[in-house]
C-alpha positions in Angstrom: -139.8 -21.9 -37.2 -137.7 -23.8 -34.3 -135.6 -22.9 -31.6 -133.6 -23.9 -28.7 -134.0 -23.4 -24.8 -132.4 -25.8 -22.4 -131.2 -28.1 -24.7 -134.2 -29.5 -25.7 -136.0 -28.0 -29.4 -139.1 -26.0 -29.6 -141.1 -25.0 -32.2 -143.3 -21.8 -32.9 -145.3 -21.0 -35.7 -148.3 -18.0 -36.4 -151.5 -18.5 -37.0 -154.7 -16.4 -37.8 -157.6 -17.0 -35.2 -161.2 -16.9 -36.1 -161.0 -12.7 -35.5 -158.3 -12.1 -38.2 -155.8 -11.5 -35.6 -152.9 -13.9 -34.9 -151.4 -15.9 -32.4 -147.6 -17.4 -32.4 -147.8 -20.8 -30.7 -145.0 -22.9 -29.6 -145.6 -26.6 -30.3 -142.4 -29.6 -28.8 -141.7 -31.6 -31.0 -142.7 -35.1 -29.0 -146.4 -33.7 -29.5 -148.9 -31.9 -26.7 -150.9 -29.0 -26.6 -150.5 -26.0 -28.6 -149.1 -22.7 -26.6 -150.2 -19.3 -27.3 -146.8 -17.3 -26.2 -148.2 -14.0 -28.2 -151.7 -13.5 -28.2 -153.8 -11.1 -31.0 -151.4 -9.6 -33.3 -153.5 -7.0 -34.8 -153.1 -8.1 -38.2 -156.6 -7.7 -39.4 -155.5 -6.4 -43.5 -153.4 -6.9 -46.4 -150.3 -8.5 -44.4 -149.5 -10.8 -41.4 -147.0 -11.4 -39.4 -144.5 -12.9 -41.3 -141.2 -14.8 -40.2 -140.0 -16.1 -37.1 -135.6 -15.5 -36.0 -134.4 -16.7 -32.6 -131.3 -14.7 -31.7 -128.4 -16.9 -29.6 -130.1 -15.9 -25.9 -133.7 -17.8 -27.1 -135.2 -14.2 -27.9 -137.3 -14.1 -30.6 -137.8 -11.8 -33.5 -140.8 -11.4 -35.5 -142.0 -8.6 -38.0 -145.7 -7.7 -38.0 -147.0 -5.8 -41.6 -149.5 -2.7 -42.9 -153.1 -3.6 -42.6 -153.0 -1.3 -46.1 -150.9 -0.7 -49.0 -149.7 2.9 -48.0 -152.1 3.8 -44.9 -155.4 4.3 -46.1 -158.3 1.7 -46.2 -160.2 1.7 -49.7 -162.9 -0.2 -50.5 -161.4 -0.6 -54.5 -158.4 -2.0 -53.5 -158.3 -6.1 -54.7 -156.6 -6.4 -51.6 -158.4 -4.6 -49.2 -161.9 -6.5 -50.4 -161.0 -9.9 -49.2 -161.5 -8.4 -45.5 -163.0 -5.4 -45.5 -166.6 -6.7 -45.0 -165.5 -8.8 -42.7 -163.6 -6.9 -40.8 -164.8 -3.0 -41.1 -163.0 -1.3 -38.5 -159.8 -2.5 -39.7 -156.9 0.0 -40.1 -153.2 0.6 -40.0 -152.5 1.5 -35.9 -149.4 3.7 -35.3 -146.4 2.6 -32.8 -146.5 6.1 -31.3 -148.4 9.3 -31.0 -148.5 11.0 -34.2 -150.7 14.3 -35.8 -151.9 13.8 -39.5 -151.5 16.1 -42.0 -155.6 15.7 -42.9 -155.3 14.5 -46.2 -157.8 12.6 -47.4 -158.5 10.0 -50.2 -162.2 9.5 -51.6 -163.5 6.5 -53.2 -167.2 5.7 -54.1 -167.6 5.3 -50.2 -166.5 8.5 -49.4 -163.4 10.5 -48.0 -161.4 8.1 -45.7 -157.9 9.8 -43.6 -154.3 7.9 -42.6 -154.9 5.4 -39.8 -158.7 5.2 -39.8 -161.1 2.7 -40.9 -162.8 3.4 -43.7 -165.1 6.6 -44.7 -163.6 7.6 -41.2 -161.7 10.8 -41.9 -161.9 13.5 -39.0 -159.3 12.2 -36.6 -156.3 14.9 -36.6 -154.6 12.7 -33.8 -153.8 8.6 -34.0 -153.1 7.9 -30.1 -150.1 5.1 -30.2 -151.6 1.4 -30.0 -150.6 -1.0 -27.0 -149.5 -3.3 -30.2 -148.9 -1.8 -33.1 -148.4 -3.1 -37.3 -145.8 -2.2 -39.5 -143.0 -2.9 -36.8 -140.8 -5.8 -35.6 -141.1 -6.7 -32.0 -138.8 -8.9 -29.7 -140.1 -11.3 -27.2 -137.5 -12.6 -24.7 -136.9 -15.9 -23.4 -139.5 -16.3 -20.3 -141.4 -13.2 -21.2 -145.0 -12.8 -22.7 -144.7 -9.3 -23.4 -143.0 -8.7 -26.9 -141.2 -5.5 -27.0 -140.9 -2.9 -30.0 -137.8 -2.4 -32.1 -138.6 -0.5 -34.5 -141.7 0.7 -37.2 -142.6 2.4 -40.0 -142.0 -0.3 -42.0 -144.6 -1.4 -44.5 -144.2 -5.5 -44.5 -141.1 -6.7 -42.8 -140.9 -9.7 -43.9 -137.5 -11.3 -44.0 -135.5 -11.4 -40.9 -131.8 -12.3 -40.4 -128.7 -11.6 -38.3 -125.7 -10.1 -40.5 -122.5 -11.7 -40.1 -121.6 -9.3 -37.5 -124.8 -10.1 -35.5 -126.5 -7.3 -36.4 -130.3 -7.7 -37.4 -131.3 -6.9 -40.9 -135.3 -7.0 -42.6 -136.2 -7.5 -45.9 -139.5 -5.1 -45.9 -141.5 -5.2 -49.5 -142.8 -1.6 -50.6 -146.1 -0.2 -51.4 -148.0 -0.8 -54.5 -150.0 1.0 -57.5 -153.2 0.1 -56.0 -155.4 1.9 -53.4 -156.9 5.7 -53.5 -153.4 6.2 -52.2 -151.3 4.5 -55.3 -147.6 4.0 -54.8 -145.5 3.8 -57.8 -141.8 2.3 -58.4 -141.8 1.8 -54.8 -138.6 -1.2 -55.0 -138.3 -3.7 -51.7 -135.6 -3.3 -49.6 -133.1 -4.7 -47.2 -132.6 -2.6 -43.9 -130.5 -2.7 -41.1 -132.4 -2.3 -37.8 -131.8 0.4 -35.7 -133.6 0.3 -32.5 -136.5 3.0 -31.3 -136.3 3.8 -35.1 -138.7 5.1 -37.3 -138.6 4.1 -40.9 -141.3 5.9 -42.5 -143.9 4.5 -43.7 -146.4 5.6 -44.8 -144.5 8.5 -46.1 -141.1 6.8 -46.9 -140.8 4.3 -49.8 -138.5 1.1 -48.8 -135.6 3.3 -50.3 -136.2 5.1 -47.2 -136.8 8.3 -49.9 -139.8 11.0 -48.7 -143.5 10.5 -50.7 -144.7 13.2 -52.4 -148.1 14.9 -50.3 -147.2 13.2 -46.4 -150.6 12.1 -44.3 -148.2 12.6 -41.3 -146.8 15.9 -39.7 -143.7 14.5 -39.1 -143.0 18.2 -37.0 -145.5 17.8 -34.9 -145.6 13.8 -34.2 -141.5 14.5 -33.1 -140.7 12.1 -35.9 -137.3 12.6 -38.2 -136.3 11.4 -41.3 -135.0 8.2 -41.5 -131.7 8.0 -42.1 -130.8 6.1 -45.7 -127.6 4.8 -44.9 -129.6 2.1 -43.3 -130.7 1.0 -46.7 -128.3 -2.5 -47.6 -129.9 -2.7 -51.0 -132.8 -2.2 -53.0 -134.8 -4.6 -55.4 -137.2 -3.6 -58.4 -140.3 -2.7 -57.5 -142.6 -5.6 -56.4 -140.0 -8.4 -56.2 -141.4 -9.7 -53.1 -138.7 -10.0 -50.9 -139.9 -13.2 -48.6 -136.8 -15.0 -47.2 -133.6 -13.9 -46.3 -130.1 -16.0 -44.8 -126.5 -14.9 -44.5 -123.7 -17.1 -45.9 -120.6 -17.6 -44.8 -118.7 -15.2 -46.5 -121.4 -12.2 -44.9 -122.8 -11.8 -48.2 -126.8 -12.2 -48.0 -128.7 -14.3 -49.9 -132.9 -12.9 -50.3 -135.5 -14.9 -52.1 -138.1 -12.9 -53.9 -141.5 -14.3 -54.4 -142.6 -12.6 -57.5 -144.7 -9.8 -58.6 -148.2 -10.4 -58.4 -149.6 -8.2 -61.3 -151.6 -7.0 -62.1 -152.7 -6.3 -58.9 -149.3 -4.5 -57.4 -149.1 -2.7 -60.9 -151.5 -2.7 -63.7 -149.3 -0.8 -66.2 -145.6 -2.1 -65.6 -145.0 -5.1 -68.0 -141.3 -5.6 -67.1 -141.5 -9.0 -64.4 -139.5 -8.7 -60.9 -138.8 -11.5 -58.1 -139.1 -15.1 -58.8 -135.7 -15.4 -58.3 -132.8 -15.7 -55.2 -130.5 -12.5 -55.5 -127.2 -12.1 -53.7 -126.5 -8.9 -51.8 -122.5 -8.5 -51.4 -120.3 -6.5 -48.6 -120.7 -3.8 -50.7 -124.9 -3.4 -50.4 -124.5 -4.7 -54.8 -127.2 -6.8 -55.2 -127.7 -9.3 -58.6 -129.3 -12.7 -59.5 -128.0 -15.3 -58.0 -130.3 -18.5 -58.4 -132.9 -18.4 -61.1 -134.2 -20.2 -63.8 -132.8 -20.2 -67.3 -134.3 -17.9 -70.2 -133.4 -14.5 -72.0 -134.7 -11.5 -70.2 -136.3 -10.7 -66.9 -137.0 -13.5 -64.3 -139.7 -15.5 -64.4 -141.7 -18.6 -63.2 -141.2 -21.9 -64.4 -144.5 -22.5 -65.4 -144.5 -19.9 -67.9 -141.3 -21.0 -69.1 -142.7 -24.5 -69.8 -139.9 -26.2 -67.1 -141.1 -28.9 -65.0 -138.5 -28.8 -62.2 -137.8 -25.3 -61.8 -138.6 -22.1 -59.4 -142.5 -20.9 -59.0 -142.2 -18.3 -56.5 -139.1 -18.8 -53.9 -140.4 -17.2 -50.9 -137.7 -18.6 -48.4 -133.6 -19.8 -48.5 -131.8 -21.4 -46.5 -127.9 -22.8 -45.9 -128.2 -26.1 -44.4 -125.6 -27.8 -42.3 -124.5 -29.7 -45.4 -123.6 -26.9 -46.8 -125.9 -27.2 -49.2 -128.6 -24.0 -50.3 -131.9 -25.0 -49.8 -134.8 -23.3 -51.6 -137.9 -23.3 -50.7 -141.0 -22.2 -53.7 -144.4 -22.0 -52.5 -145.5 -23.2 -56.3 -147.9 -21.6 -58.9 -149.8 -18.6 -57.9 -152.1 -16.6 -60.8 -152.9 -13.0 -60.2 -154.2 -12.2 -63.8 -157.7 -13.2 -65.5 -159.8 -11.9 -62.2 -159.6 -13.7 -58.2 -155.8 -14.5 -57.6 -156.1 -18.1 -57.5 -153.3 -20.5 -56.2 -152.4 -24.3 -57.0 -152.1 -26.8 -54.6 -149.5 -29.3 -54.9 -146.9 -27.3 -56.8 -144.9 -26.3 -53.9 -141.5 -27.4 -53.8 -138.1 -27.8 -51.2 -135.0 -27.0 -53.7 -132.2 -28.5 -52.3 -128.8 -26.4 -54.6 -125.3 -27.4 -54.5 -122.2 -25.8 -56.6 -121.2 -27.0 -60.1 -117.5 -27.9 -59.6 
Protein backbone atom coordinates (compact mmCIF):
# COMPACT_ATOMS: atom_id res chain seq x y z
CA UNK A 1 0.00 0.00 0.00
CA UNK A 2 1.67 3.57 -0.91
CA UNK A 3 1.56 6.82 0.45
CA UNK A 4 2.77 10.28 0.31
CA UNK A 5 4.92 12.49 2.76
CA UNK A 6 6.89 15.49 1.45
CA UNK A 7 6.26 14.98 -1.95
CA UNK A 8 8.16 12.15 -2.46
CA UNK A 9 6.06 8.29 -2.40
CA UNK A 10 6.55 5.70 0.21
CA UNK A 11 5.53 2.43 0.45
CA UNK A 12 4.35 0.09 3.40
CA UNK A 13 3.37 -3.26 3.43
CA UNK A 14 2.80 -6.13 6.53
CA UNK A 15 4.53 -8.95 7.04
CA UNK A 16 4.55 -12.05 9.40
CA UNK A 17 7.98 -12.39 11.29
CA UNK A 18 9.36 -15.72 12.22
CA UNK A 19 7.11 -15.49 15.81
CA UNK A 20 3.68 -15.21 14.01
CA UNK A 21 3.42 -11.63 14.83
CA UNK A 22 3.72 -8.87 12.16
CA UNK A 23 5.49 -6.00 11.27
CA UNK A 24 4.33 -3.09 8.76
CA UNK A 25 7.47 -1.91 6.92
CA UNK A 26 7.91 1.05 4.76
CA UNK A 27 10.03 0.40 1.73
CA UNK A 28 10.94 3.93 -1.05
CA UNK A 29 10.49 3.09 -4.00
CA UNK A 30 14.34 3.92 -5.39
CA UNK A 31 15.20 0.74 -3.33
CA UNK A 32 17.12 0.51 0.47
CA UNK A 33 16.55 -1.03 3.53
CA UNK A 34 13.37 -2.25 4.82
CA UNK A 35 11.80 -0.08 7.88
CA UNK A 36 9.92 -1.50 10.60
CA UNK A 37 7.43 1.56 11.55
CA UNK A 38 5.09 -0.95 13.66
CA UNK A 39 6.70 -3.68 15.32
CA UNK A 40 4.79 -7.22 16.65
CA UNK A 41 1.23 -7.01 15.79
CA UNK A 42 -0.09 -9.75 17.96
CA UNK A 43 -1.60 -11.56 15.30
CA UNK A 44 -0.63 -14.99 16.25
CA UNK A 45 -4.32 -16.89 14.88
CA UNK A 46 -6.90 -17.16 12.29
CA UNK A 47 -6.50 -13.47 10.92
CA UNK A 48 -3.78 -10.79 10.29
CA UNK A 49 -3.62 -7.47 9.82
CA UNK A 50 -5.17 -6.83 6.85
CA UNK A 51 -5.19 -3.44 4.68
CA UNK A 52 -3.33 -0.44 4.77
CA UNK A 53 -5.43 3.51 4.15
CA UNK A 54 -3.38 6.74 4.46
CA UNK A 55 -5.83 9.57 5.29
CA UNK A 56 -4.84 13.25 3.59
CA UNK A 57 -2.40 14.32 6.82
CA UNK A 58 0.03 10.93 6.01
CA UNK A 59 -1.79 9.07 9.00
CA UNK A 60 -2.25 5.72 8.49
CA UNK A 61 -5.00 3.26 9.15
CA UNK A 62 -4.83 -0.32 9.55
CA UNK A 63 -7.24 -2.99 11.00
CA UNK A 64 -5.79 -5.83 12.98
CA UNK A 65 -8.25 -9.29 13.21
CA UNK A 66 -9.50 -12.20 15.96
CA UNK A 67 -6.88 -14.66 16.73
CA UNK A 68 -10.30 -17.04 16.74
CA UNK A 69 -13.54 -17.40 15.08
CA UNK A 70 -15.81 -16.07 18.03
CA UNK A 71 -13.21 -15.89 21.04
CA UNK A 72 -12.35 -19.13 22.09
CA UNK A 73 -9.24 -21.32 21.00
CA UNK A 74 -10.24 -24.97 19.99
CA UNK A 75 -8.13 -27.46 19.08
CA UNK A 76 -11.02 -28.92 16.29
CA UNK A 77 -11.21 -25.91 14.55
CA UNK A 78 -9.52 -26.40 10.67
CA UNK A 79 -8.43 -23.03 11.31
CA UNK A 80 -7.14 -22.98 14.59
CA UNK A 81 -4.81 -26.22 13.78
CA UNK A 82 -2.54 -24.63 11.34
CA UNK A 83 -1.05 -22.64 14.48
CA UNK A 84 -2.03 -23.96 17.45
CA UNK A 85 0.99 -26.25 17.89
CA UNK A 86 3.10 -23.81 16.98
CA UNK A 87 1.96 -21.22 18.78
CA UNK A 88 0.07 -22.52 22.15
CA UNK A 89 -0.45 -19.59 24.14
CA UNK A 90 -2.13 -17.85 21.37
CA UNK A 91 -5.45 -16.15 22.18
CA UNK A 92 -7.84 -13.27 21.37
CA UNK A 93 -6.39 -10.12 23.84
CA UNK A 94 -9.09 -7.56 24.70
CA UNK A 95 -8.63 -3.62 23.99
CA UNK A 96 -9.74 -2.94 27.53
CA UNK A 97 -10.52 -4.34 30.96
CA UNK A 98 -13.36 -6.64 30.78
CA UNK A 99 -15.07 -9.49 33.34
CA UNK A 100 -16.21 -12.82 31.66
CA UNK A 101 -19.24 -14.24 32.11
CA UNK A 102 -17.32 -17.91 32.79
CA UNK A 103 -18.61 -19.76 30.12
CA UNK A 104 -16.81 -22.34 28.88
CA UNK A 105 -16.50 -24.52 25.77
CA UNK A 106 -15.00 -28.19 26.03
CA UNK A 107 -13.33 -30.04 23.29
CA UNK A 108 -11.36 -33.37 23.52
CA UNK A 109 -8.61 -31.15 25.30
CA UNK A 110 -10.80 -29.97 27.82
CA UNK A 111 -12.82 -26.86 28.95
CA UNK A 112 -11.17 -23.69 27.42
CA UNK A 113 -12.81 -19.76 28.59
CA UNK A 114 -13.12 -16.30 26.34
CA UNK A 115 -9.61 -14.75 25.86
CA UNK A 116 -7.46 -17.60 27.05
CA UNK A 117 -5.26 -19.98 25.43
CA UNK A 118 -6.39 -23.18 25.25
CA UNK A 119 -7.64 -25.76 28.13
CA UNK A 120 -7.04 -22.31 30.07
CA UNK A 121 -10.39 -21.62 31.57
CA UNK A 122 -10.27 -19.96 35.27
CA UNK A 123 -9.51 -16.44 34.44
CA UNK A 124 -12.75 -14.24 35.46
CA UNK A 125 -10.72 -11.00 34.48
CA UNK A 126 -8.87 -10.37 30.86
CA UNK A 127 -6.58 -7.15 31.96
CA UNK A 128 -6.60 -4.85 28.60
CA UNK A 129 -3.36 -5.59 26.27
CA UNK A 130 -0.81 -2.80 25.49
CA UNK A 131 -1.77 -3.92 21.68
CA UNK A 132 -4.74 -5.48 21.23
CA UNK A 133 -6.71 -7.70 17.98
CA UNK A 134 -9.89 -7.19 16.70
CA UNK A 135 -9.48 -3.33 16.39
CA UNK A 136 -8.25 -0.73 13.94
CA UNK A 137 -5.39 1.45 15.10
CA UNK A 138 -4.06 4.88 13.66
CA UNK A 139 -0.42 5.65 13.38
CA UNK A 140 0.33 9.28 12.68
CA UNK A 141 2.81 10.79 10.49
CA UNK A 142 6.27 10.87 12.63
CA UNK A 143 4.89 8.67 15.25
CA UNK A 144 5.78 4.95 16.23
CA UNK A 145 3.10 4.51 18.54
CA UNK A 146 -0.20 3.45 16.63
CA UNK A 147 -3.21 4.59 18.53
CA UNK A 148 -6.71 2.68 19.00
CA UNK A 149 -9.95 3.66 17.25
CA UNK A 150 -12.03 1.35 17.89
CA UNK A 151 -12.55 -2.87 18.62
CA UNK A 152 -14.72 -5.40 18.97
CA UNK A 153 -14.60 -6.17 15.64
CA UNK A 154 -13.93 -9.68 14.45
CA UNK A 155 -11.66 -9.10 11.08
CA UNK A 156 -11.67 -5.58 9.86
CA UNK A 157 -10.64 -5.96 6.84
CA UNK A 158 -11.51 -3.36 4.28
CA UNK A 159 -10.80 0.17 4.96
CA UNK A 160 -12.00 3.28 3.17
CA UNK A 161 -12.94 7.01 3.60
CA UNK A 162 -16.75 7.74 2.69
CA UNK A 163 -17.32 10.54 0.48
CA UNK A 164 -17.76 12.75 3.33
CA UNK A 165 -14.38 11.69 4.78
CA UNK A 166 -15.60 9.69 7.23
CA UNK A 167 -13.86 6.12 7.79
CA UNK A 168 -15.84 3.05 7.09
CA UNK A 169 -14.56 -1.01 7.59
CA UNK A 170 -15.70 -3.84 5.93
CA UNK A 171 -15.38 -6.50 9.00
CA UNK A 172 -16.25 -10.31 7.94
CA UNK A 173 -18.34 -12.29 10.69
CA UNK A 174 -17.85 -15.40 12.64
CA UNK A 175 -18.19 -18.76 11.28
CA UNK A 176 -19.99 -22.34 11.99
CA UNK A 177 -16.79 -23.73 13.08
CA UNK A 178 -15.12 -23.82 16.67
CA UNK A 179 -16.69 -25.20 20.11
CA UNK A 180 -18.17 -21.78 19.94
CA UNK A 181 -20.02 -22.10 16.29
CA UNK A 182 -21.50 -18.96 14.86
CA UNK A 183 -24.33 -19.32 12.43
CA UNK A 184 -25.75 -16.89 9.60
CA UNK A 185 -23.30 -14.46 10.98
CA UNK A 186 -23.41 -11.95 7.31
CA UNK A 187 -20.18 -9.48 6.81
CA UNK A 188 -20.70 -6.11 7.27
CA UNK A 189 -19.87 -2.52 6.40
CA UNK A 190 -19.44 -0.16 9.50
CA UNK A 191 -18.90 3.27 10.03
CA UNK A 192 -16.23 3.94 12.68
CA UNK A 193 -16.91 5.66 15.63
CA UNK A 194 -14.10 6.42 17.71
CA UNK A 195 -13.39 4.79 21.52
CA UNK A 196 -16.25 2.47 20.19
CA UNK A 197 -16.92 -0.85 21.00
CA UNK A 198 -18.45 -3.04 18.43
CA UNK A 199 -19.01 -6.27 20.03
CA UNK A 200 -17.46 -8.94 19.25
CA UNK A 201 -17.38 -11.67 20.55
CA UNK A 202 -20.91 -11.19 21.56
CA UNK A 203 -22.25 -9.07 18.57
CA UNK A 204 -22.50 -10.52 15.02
CA UNK A 205 -21.25 -8.02 12.16
CA UNK A 206 -25.09 -6.96 12.18
CA UNK A 207 -24.00 -5.49 15.31
CA UNK A 208 -27.18 -7.87 16.76
CA UNK A 209 -26.50 -9.46 20.55
CA UNK A 210 -25.33 -13.59 20.51
CA UNK A 211 -27.30 -15.81 22.28
CA UNK A 212 -25.20 -17.01 25.85
CA UNK A 213 -22.38 -13.75 26.09
CA UNK A 214 -18.71 -14.83 27.41
CA UNK A 215 -18.55 -11.10 28.47
CA UNK A 216 -20.39 -9.19 31.41
CA UNK A 217 -20.90 -6.34 29.45
CA UNK A 218 -22.27 -4.70 33.17
CA UNK A 219 -19.45 -5.17 34.72
CA UNK A 220 -16.54 -4.58 31.97
CA UNK A 221 -18.65 -0.80 31.54
CA UNK A 222 -19.22 -1.90 28.03
CA UNK A 223 -22.72 -0.84 26.08
CA UNK A 224 -24.35 -2.04 23.26
CA UNK A 225 -23.29 -1.01 20.12
CA UNK A 226 -25.30 1.13 18.43
CA UNK A 227 -26.75 -0.52 14.92
CA UNK A 228 -27.26 2.53 13.05
CA UNK A 229 -23.57 2.29 12.46
CA UNK A 230 -24.26 -0.76 10.26
CA UNK A 231 -24.01 0.71 6.28
CA UNK A 232 -24.99 -2.74 4.98
CA UNK A 233 -24.83 -6.24 5.42
CA UNK A 234 -23.65 -9.15 3.06
CA UNK A 235 -24.73 -13.01 3.32
CA UNK A 236 -23.04 -14.77 5.52
CA UNK A 237 -19.38 -15.68 4.59
CA UNK A 238 -19.05 -13.40 1.54
CA UNK A 239 -15.69 -12.41 2.54
CA UNK A 240 -15.72 -8.84 2.40
CA UNK A 241 -11.79 -8.14 1.39
CA UNK A 242 -11.58 -4.75 -0.45
CA UNK A 243 -13.48 -1.83 -0.32
CA UNK A 244 -13.27 1.97 -2.48
CA UNK A 245 -15.73 4.76 -2.79
CA UNK A 246 -16.74 6.11 -6.23
CA UNK A 247 -17.52 9.23 -7.26
CA UNK A 248 -21.00 9.45 -6.81
CA UNK A 249 -20.38 8.23 -2.67
CA UNK A 250 -21.76 4.97 -3.42
CA UNK A 251 -19.21 2.19 -2.21
CA UNK A 252 -18.01 -0.37 -4.20
CA UNK A 253 -16.78 -3.98 -1.74
CA UNK A 254 -15.19 -7.01 -3.26
CA UNK A 255 -15.97 -10.21 -1.58
CA UNK A 256 -13.64 -13.04 -1.73
CA UNK A 257 -15.83 -15.95 -1.51
CA UNK A 258 -16.94 -18.40 0.94
CA UNK A 259 -14.60 -20.91 1.87
CA UNK A 260 -16.80 -23.99 2.62
CA UNK A 261 -16.92 -26.07 3.92
CA UNK A 262 -14.86 -24.84 6.49
CA UNK A 263 -16.95 -21.49 7.36
CA UNK A 264 -20.17 -23.66 7.05
CA UNK A 265 -20.50 -27.34 6.52
CA UNK A 266 -24.27 -27.39 6.06
CA UNK A 267 -25.22 -24.11 3.99
CA UNK A 268 -25.10 -25.07 0.24
CA UNK A 269 -26.27 -21.71 -1.10
CA UNK A 270 -22.54 -19.81 -2.42
CA UNK A 271 -21.83 -16.04 -1.21
CA UNK A 272 -18.88 -13.55 -2.32
CA UNK A 273 -16.99 -14.05 -5.43
CA UNK A 274 -18.34 -11.11 -6.57
CA UNK A 275 -17.98 -6.86 -6.34
CA UNK A 276 -21.34 -5.48 -4.85
CA UNK A 277 -22.31 -1.89 -4.81
CA UNK A 278 -23.56 -0.29 -1.58
CA UNK A 279 -25.76 2.94 -2.45
CA UNK A 280 -26.61 6.34 -0.30
CA UNK A 281 -29.17 4.46 0.89
CA UNK A 282 -26.91 1.50 2.92
CA UNK A 283 -28.92 -0.98 -0.44
CA UNK A 284 -26.43 -3.15 -1.36
CA UNK A 285 -26.66 -5.63 -4.76
CA UNK A 286 -24.18 -7.21 -7.32
CA UNK A 287 -22.46 -5.06 -9.19
CA UNK A 288 -19.56 -6.88 -11.05
CA UNK A 289 -19.74 -10.63 -11.39
CA UNK A 290 -19.46 -13.24 -13.66
CA UNK A 291 -22.35 -14.51 -15.85
CA UNK A 292 -24.51 -17.66 -14.88
CA UNK A 293 -28.15 -18.35 -13.40
CA UNK A 294 -28.18 -18.39 -9.69
CA UNK A 295 -25.82 -17.45 -6.83
CA UNK A 296 -22.25 -16.15 -7.53
CA UNK A 297 -19.66 -18.09 -8.19
CA UNK A 298 -15.93 -18.64 -9.40
CA UNK A 299 -14.95 -18.86 -12.72
CA UNK A 300 -13.35 -22.01 -12.56
CA UNK A 301 -16.44 -23.76 -11.70
CA UNK A 302 -18.20 -22.01 -14.29
CA UNK A 303 -15.69 -23.41 -16.98
CA UNK A 304 -14.68 -19.36 -17.95
CA UNK A 305 -11.17 -18.70 -18.63
CA UNK A 306 -11.03 -15.01 -18.16
CA UNK A 307 -13.28 -14.44 -15.46
CA UNK A 308 -13.37 -13.58 -11.39
CA UNK A 309 -11.73 -16.41 -8.84
CA UNK A 310 -12.03 -14.62 -5.70
CA UNK A 311 -11.93 -10.66 -5.91
CA UNK A 312 -10.36 -9.74 -2.74
CA UNK A 313 -9.58 -5.95 -3.63
CA UNK A 314 -11.18 -2.87 -6.04
CA UNK A 315 -10.07 -0.05 -7.02
CA UNK A 316 -10.99 3.33 -9.19
CA UNK A 317 -8.01 4.26 -11.09
CA UNK A 318 -7.18 7.69 -12.26
CA UNK A 319 -8.40 6.59 -15.74
CA UNK A 320 -11.45 6.23 -14.47
CA UNK A 321 -11.34 2.88 -15.12
CA UNK A 322 -12.40 -0.03 -12.07
CA UNK A 323 -9.78 -2.14 -11.43
CA UNK A 324 -10.28 -5.57 -9.94
CA UNK A 325 -8.00 -7.35 -8.34
CA UNK A 326 -8.64 -11.68 -7.86
CA UNK A 327 -6.26 -13.46 -5.88
CA UNK A 328 -7.08 -16.73 -8.31
CA UNK A 329 -8.25 -20.32 -7.46
CA UNK A 330 -8.48 -21.28 -3.90
CA UNK A 331 -10.13 -25.02 -2.85
CA UNK A 332 -11.48 -25.47 0.52
CA UNK A 333 -13.37 -28.86 -0.07
CA UNK A 334 -11.77 -32.53 -0.43
CA UNK A 335 -9.47 -32.08 2.96
CA UNK A 336 -6.28 -29.19 3.40
CA UNK A 337 -7.42 -25.88 1.66
CA UNK A 338 -5.04 -25.82 -1.04
CA UNK A 339 -4.41 -22.72 -3.33
CA UNK A 340 -3.07 -22.32 -7.01
CA UNK A 341 -0.38 -20.42 -7.98
CA UNK A 342 -0.41 -18.48 -11.02
CA UNK A 343 -4.13 -17.89 -11.32
CA UNK A 344 -4.17 -14.52 -9.78
CA UNK A 345 -5.36 -11.82 -11.86
CA UNK A 346 -5.46 -7.57 -12.17
CA UNK A 347 -9.11 -6.88 -13.90
CA UNK A 348 -8.89 -3.73 -15.38
CA UNK A 349 -13.34 -2.80 -16.06
CA UNK A 350 -14.63 -0.08 -17.99
CA UNK A 351 -18.48 0.81 -18.90
CA UNK A 352 -20.32 -0.64 -21.92
CA UNK A 353 -21.61 2.51 -23.76
Amino acid sequence: MAGRRSGRPLFRETHEQKDGTFNISRVRPAGGAVEAVVRAVPVTGDHDVNHLLFDKDGALYFGVGSATNSGVVASQDPVNQKWLKQHADAHDLPCRDVVLTGRTFNDEGGATGAFQPYKHADAKHIAAAPMCTSAIYRLRAGSSTPELIAWGFRNPVALAFDRDGHLVVGMQGADVRSTRPIKDDPDSVLRVAEGTWYGWPDYNAALRPLPDPVIDHAASGLTAPDASLVVAATEPHAAISGMTTMADGSLLVAEMGDFKPMTDPNKSEHAGFQVERIDASGAISPYLRNRNAGDAQPASTLDLRNAFERPVDVRIGPDGLIYVLDFGAFVTSGGEPKAFPKTGKLFAIERVR
